[in-house]
C-alpha positions as CSV (number, residue, x, y, z in Angstrom):
1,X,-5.6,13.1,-22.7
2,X,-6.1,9.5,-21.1
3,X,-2.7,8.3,-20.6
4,X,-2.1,4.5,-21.3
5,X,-1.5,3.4,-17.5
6,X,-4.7,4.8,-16.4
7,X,-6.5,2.7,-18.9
8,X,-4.7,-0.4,-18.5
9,X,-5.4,0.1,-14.9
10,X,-9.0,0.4,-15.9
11,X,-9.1,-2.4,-18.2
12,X,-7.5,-4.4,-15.6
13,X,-10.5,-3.2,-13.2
14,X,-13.4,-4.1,-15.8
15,X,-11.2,-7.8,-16.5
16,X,-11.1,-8.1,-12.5
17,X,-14.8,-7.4,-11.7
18,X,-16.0,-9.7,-14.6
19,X,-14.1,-12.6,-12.8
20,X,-14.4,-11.5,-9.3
21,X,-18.4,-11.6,-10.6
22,X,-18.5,-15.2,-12.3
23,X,-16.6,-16.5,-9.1
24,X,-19.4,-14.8,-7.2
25,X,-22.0,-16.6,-9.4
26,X,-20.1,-20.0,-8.9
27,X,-20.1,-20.0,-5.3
28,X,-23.7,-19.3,-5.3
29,X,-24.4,-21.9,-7.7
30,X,-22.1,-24.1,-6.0
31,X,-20.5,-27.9,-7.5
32,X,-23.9,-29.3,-8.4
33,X,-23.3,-32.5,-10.5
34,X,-20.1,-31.4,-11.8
35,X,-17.6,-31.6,-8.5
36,X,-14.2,-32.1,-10.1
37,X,-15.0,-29.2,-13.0
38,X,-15.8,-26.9,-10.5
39,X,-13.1,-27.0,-8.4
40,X,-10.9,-27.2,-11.9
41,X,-12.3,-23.2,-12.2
42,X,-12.6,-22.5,-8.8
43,X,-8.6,-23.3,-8.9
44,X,-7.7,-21.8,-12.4
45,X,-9.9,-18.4,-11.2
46,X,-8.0,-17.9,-7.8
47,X,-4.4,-18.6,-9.4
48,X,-5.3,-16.2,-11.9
49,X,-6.1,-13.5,-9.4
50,X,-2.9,-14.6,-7.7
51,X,-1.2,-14.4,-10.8
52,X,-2.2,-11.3,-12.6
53,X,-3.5,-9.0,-10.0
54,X,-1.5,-9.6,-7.3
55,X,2.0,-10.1,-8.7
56,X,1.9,-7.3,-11.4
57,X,-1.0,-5.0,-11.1
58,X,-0.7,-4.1,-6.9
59,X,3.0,-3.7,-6.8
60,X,2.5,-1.1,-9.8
61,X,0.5,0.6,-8.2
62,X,1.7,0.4,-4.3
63,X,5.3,0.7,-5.8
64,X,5.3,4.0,-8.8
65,X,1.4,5.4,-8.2
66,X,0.1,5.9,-5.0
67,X,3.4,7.4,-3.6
68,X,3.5,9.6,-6.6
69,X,0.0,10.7,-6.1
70,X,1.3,11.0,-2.1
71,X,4.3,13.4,-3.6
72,X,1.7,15.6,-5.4
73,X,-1.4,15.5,-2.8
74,X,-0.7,15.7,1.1
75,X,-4.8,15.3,1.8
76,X,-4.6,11.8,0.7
77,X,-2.6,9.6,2.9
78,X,-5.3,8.4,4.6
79,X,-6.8,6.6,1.6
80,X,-3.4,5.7,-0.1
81,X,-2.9,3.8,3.3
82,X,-6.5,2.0,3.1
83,X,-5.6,0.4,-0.4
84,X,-2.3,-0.4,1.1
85,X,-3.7,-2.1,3.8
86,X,-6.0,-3.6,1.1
87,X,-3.4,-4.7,-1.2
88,X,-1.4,-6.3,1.7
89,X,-4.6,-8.1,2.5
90,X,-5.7,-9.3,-0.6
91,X,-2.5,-11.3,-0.9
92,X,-2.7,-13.1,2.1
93,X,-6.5,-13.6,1.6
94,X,-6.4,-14.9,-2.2
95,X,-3.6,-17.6,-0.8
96,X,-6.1,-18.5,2.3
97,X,-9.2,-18.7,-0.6
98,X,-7.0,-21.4,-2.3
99,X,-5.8,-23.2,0.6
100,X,-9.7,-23.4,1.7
101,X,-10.8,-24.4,-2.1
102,X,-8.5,-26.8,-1.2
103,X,-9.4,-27.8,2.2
104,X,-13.1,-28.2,0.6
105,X,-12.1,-30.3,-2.2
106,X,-10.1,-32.9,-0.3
107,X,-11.8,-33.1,3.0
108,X,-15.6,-32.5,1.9
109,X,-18.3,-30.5,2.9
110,X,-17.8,-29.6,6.4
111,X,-15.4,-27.2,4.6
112,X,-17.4,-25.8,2.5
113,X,-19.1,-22.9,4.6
114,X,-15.6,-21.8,5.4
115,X,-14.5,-21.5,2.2
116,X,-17.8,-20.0,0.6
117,X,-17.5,-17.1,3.9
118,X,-14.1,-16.2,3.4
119,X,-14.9,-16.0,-0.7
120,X,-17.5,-14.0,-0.6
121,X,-15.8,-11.5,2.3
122,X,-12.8,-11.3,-0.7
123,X,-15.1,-10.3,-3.3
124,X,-17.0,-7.7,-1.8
125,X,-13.6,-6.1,0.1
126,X,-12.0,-6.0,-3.5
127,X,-15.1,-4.9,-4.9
128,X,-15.0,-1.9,-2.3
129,X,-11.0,-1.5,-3.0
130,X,-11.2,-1.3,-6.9
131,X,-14.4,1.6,-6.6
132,X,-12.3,3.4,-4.4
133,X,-9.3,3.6,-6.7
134,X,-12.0,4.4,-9.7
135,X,-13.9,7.1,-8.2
136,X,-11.2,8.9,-6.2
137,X,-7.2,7.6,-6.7
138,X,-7.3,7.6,-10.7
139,X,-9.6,11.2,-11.1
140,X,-7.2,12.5,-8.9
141,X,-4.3,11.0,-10.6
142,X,-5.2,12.7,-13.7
143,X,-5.7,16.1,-12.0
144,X,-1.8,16.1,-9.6
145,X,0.5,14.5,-11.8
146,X,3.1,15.7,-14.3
147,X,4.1,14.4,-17.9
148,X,7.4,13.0,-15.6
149,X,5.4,10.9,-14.2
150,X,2.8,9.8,-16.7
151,X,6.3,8.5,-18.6
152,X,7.1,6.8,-15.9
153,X,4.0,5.1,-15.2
154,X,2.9,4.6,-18.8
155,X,5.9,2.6,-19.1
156,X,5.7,0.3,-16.2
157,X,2.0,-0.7,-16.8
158,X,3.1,-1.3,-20.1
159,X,4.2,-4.4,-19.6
160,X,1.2,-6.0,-18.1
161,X,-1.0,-7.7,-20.6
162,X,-3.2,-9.3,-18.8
163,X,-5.0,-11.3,-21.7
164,X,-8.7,-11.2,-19.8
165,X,-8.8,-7.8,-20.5
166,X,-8.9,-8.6,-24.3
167,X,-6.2,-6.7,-25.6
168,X,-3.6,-8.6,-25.5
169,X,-2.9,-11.6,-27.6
170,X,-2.8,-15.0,-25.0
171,X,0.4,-16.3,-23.8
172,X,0.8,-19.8,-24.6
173,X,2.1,-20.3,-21.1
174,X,-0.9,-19.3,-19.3
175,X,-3.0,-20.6,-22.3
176,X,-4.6,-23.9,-20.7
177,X,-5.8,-21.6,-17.6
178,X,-7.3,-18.9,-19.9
179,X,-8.8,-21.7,-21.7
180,X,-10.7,-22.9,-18.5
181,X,-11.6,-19.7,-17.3
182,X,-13.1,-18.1,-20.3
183,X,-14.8,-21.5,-21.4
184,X,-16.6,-21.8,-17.4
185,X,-17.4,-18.1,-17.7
186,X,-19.0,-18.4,-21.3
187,X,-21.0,-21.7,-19.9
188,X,-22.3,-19.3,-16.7
């Protein structure tokens, strides 16, 4: 039986590594003649990432999953505390990647090579952080926890709806950033 938080967790993961993909192709195509749309993306990709997988996807998981999964397996810990580490991280890093997209915009290209460094560090880390989780943290998941906590979880991740992921209708308050997103990423 798939239970409905893994696979919002996993559609959240495919969403994530589409975006965390088309930001790698922008920074390797970099502004070319188009300066202000690109750093119109570049800003409506980060926030997103701020927005969606850092507010509501890592607490979920730091908060109800891992230390469930900790409950159930005691040979674990030692990853459980990686992609704490890495969630703890990734929050501090996404808000550095916009204050250097920043930094780049405004001040010019002598900030550009920090900004591109630091970006593509980010992507491969959260690359790394998301195959763990995949490949070992779900599959075990599915093979130490109870119906309890399947309910519990199932209900929690509920709520999410991140709309890249397709599922979900759009919510007219993020619209304008979808718009901008999906539209860059169709043009890539």
């Amino acid at each position: 039986m798939v239970h409905s938080s893994l696979q919002t967790i996993r559609d959240e993961h495919t969403a994530l590594a589409a975006m965390l993909h088309a930001l790698g192709k922008m920074i390797d195509r970099g502004p070319g003649d188009e300066p202000e749309r690109y750093f119109d993306v570049m800003r409506a990709t980060l926030f997103y990432i701020d927005e969606f997988p850092e507010r509501k996807h890592h607490p979920k998981e730091s908060q109800l999953l891992f230390p469930q999964i900790a409950r159930r397996n005691s040979e674990c810990h030692a990853v459980l505390e990686r992609l704490e580490k890495d969630h703890a991280g990734s929050e501090r890093a996404i808000r550095e990647l916009q204050h250097l997209l920043l930094a780049w915009e405004l001040v010019g290209d002598s900030r550009r090579q920090a900004f591109e460094q630091a970006a593509r560090k980010y992507l491969e880390l959260y690359q790394s952080h998301m195959q763990l989780e995949d490949t070992v943290i779900l599959p075990l998941a599915e093979q130490v926890l109870d119906e309890a906590d399947w309910l519990l979880l199932d209900a929690a991740f509920a709520s999410n709806c991140d709309p890249l992921t397709g599922k979900y209708p759009r919510d007219p308050m993020y619209d304008r950033l979808f718009t901008r997103i999906v539209m860059s990423r169709a043009s890539s």
